[in-house]
N, C-alpha and C positions, 0 to 999 in steps of 0.2 A: 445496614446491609453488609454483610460478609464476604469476603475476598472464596471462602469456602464453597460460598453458595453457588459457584460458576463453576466448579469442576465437574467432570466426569470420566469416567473409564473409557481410555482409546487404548488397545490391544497397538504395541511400535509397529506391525507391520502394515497398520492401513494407511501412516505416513506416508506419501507418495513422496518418492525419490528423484524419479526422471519424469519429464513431462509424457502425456501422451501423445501417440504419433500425429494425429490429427486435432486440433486444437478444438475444435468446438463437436467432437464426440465424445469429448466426456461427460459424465452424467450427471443427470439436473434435477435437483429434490424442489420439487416446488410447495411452498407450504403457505396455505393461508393464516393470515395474520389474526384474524379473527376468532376465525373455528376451530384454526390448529390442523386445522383436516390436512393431508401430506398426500404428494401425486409423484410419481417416478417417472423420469423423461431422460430425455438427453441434451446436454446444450442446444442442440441446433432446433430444437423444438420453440427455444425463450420467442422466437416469433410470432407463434400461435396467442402469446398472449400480451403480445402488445398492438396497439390500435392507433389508425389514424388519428392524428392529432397530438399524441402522445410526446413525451420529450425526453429521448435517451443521454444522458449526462456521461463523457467519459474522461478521465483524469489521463489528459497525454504527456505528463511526466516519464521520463526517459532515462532513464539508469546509469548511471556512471560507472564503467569496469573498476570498480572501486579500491578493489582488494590488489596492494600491491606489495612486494616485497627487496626492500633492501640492506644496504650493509651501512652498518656506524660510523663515521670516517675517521673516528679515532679508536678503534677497537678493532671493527671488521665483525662487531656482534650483529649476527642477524635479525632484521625488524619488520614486522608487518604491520602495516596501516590500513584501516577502513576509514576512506575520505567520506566524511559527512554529508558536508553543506560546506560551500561558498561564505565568508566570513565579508571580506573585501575584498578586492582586487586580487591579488595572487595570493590570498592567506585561507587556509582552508581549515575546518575544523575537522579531526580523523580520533577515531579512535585506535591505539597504540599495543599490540605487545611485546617482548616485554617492556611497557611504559617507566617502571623503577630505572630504566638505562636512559632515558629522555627527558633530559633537563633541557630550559632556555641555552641557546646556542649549540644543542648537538643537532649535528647535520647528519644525513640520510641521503644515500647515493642507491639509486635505482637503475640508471644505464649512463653511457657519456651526455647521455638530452636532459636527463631529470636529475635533481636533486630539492631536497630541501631542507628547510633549517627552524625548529623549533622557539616558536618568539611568544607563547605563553603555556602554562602548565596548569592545570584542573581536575579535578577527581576522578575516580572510575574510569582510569585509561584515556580523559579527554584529551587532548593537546591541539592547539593550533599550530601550523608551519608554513613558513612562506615557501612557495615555491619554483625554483627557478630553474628553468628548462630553456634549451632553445629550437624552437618553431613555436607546435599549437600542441597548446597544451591537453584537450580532449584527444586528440591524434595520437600525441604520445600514449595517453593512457589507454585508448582503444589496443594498441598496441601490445602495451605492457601487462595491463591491469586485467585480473579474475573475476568475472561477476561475482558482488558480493553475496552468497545465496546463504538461506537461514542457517543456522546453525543445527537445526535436527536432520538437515540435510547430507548426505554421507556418500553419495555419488558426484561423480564429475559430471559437469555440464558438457557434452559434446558440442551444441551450436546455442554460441551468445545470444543468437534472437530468441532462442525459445524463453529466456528469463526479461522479455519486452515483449511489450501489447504490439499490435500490427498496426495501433495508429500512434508510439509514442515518440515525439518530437523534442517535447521541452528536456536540456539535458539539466538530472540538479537533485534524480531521488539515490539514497542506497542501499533503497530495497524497491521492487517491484510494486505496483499497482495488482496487486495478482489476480482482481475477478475480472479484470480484463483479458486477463490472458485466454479466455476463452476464443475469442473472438477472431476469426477471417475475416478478412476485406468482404471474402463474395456473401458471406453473412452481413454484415454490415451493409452492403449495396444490397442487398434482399428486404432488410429493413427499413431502407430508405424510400425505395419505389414501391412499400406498404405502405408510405405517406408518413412515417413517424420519423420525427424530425430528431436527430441525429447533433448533439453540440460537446465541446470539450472545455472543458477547464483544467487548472495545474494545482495539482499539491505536490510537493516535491516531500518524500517520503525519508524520515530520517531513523535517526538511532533507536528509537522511542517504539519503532513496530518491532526490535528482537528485546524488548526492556518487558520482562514479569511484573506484577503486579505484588509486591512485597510486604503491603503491611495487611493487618487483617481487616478494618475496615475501609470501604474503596472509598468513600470519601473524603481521608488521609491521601492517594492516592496524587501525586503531582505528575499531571500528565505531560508529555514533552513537547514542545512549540515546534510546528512546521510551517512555511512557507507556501502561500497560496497565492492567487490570483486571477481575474473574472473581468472578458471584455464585456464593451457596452454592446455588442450584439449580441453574445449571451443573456447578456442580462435582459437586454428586451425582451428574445424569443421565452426566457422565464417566466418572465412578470406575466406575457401575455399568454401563457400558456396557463397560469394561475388566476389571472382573469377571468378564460373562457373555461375555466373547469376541467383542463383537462391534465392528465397523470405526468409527473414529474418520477423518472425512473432512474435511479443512482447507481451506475455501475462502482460498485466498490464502497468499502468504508472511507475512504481518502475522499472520493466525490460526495458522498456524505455531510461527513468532517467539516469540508469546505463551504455547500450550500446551509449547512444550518448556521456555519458561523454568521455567514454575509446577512440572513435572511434574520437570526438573533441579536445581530448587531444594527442594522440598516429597517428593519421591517418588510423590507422588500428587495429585490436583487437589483445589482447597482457595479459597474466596472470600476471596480476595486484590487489592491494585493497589499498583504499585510504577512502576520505571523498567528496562528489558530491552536491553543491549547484546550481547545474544547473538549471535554469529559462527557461522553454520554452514556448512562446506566438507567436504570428502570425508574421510572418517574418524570423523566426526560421526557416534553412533551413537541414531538416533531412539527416544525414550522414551514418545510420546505418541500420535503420528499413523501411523494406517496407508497413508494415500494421500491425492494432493493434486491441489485444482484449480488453478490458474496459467495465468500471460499467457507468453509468449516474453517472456524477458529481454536487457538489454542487453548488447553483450558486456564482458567482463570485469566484470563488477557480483558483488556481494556476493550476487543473488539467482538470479543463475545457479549459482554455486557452493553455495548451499541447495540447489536442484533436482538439481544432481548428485548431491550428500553422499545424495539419497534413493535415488536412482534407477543412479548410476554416470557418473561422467563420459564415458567412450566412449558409453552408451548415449545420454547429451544430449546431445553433439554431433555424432552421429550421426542424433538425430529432429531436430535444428534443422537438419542439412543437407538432412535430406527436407523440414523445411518450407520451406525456401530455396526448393528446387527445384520443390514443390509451388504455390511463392507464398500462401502463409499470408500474412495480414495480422500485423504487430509490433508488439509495443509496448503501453501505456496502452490504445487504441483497438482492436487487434487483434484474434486467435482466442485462441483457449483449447485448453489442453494439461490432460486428467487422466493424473495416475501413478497407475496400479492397482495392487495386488497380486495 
């Protein structure tokens, strides 16, 4: 299977830039997995087609103002970091530029609270650094730090929340969960007093969701490791929701990612957290989830080739040409796609 076979023609202007004003009017391609058959709605509609009993999955990973910038403290050359992931205690893994100025022991000074100091060195911009601030370390960063937003993206972000879901808690991703961003509380409490039960899990989302897909065949393809994790009351309300038959609904690729790895690795869901480099493309056969909420993805990405593996690839790049056509907003900031059964 070809890295090729996953592209298609998106015109730069249906990239979405800025969020829309209201978070769950934007608009919702819903597309049967089966038939392919395609229905036009708006977010706030995804209610109509969930049911009593049912089990909404949402990934409350919680964004780290990631993006920050300082000075070399022997040069005064200006440096910007995207913090990753959490390594150990105070040592973070970030991506660097320019990283050719960042060797083991150069230090990086951010304000009189932060600094840090380079304690190993790795390819394509990696580095680790420890960091030494005084207070709380998220505090300063909320502070300091830019939300880290895609790189097709080309507007400022006016309010930090809009690049966070409305439920996300866990802090630890440095990108967004983005099909959640749909979502209001008073949608979420409208869904709830529907009877459908409502639970969260964490993937904490790394460098891996802005990483292309590079070689030409995708099962060359080494996919990057994130950090998950799944309580035991989750995992009951799962298992018994797979018991009794009823729909297992994955907000996002990241809640995806995560329920197939537990349910591929374990057989059944179980309160767990580990590290999930799971690869899913066409042939992939789903263990866990019955249907999924999702953004339009990039072409050739790892997450368009998920959506296929669900749904069929003719039938995805058949609904992404109607949304072409249609001018759906793309991307991080865009509309929302559910695959039903």
């Amino acid at each position: 299977m070809k890295t090729e076979d996953f592209d298609y023609y998106l015109p730069e202007e249906l990239i979405a830039q800025v969020p829309i004003s209201k978070r769950d009017s934007s608009r919702l391609m819903v597309l049967d997995k089966k038939t392919g058959e395609i229905s036009h709605k708006h977010f706030y509609d995804i209610i109509d087609y969930l049911n009593k009993g049912d089990v909404l999955v949402l990934n409350d990973s919680k964004v780290i103002p990631a993006r920050i910038i300082g000075i070399k403290e022997e040069t005064n050359a200006v440096i910007e970091l995207l913090i990753l992931k959490n390594i150990k205690d105070d040592i973070w893994e970030c991506l660097c530029k320019p990283a050719k100025r960042i060797n083991v022991g150069t230090i990086v000074k951010f304000s009189d609270k932060l600094k840090c100091e380079c304690v190993s060195v790795f390819d394509e911009g990696i580095r680790h650094f420890k960091f030494i601030y005084d207070g709380i370390l998220m505090e300063i960063l909320d502070e300091l730090g830019e939300m880290p937003l895609p790189p097709y993206i080309h507007e400022k972000l006016n309010e930090k929340d809009r690049y966070q879901t409305v439920y996300a808690k866990n802090i630890g991703s440095a990108a967004a969960p983005t099909a959640g961003l749909h979502f209001t509380k008073e949608l979420l409490e409208e869904i709830k007093e529907k009877g459908v039960i409502v639970v969260t899990i964490t993937l904490h989302v790394g460098l891996g969701t802005f990483r292309p897909v590079n070689v030409s065949n995708i099962t060359e393809h080494k996919m990057h490791s994130e950090y998950y994790e799944m309580s035991k009351e989750v995992a009951n309300i799962l298992n018994n929701a797979k018991l009794n038959g009823n729909k297992i609904i994955s907000v996002g690729t990241t809640s995806t990612r995560t329920l197939e790895t537990i349910m591929s690795k374990y057989g059944c869901f179980k309160e767990c957290n580990g590290f999930t480099d799971i690869f899913i493309y066409p042939g992939y056969k789903f263990k866990a989830i019955n249907s999924l909420i999702t953004n339009f993805h990039l072409p050739k990405s790892t997450l368009l080739m998920l959506v296929s593996a669900l749904c069929g690839k003719d039938n995805i790049m058949n609904a992404y040409k109607v949304a072409v056509e249609n001018k759906y907003r793309f991307f991080s900031f865009g509309d929302a796609m559910f695959i039903k059964e």
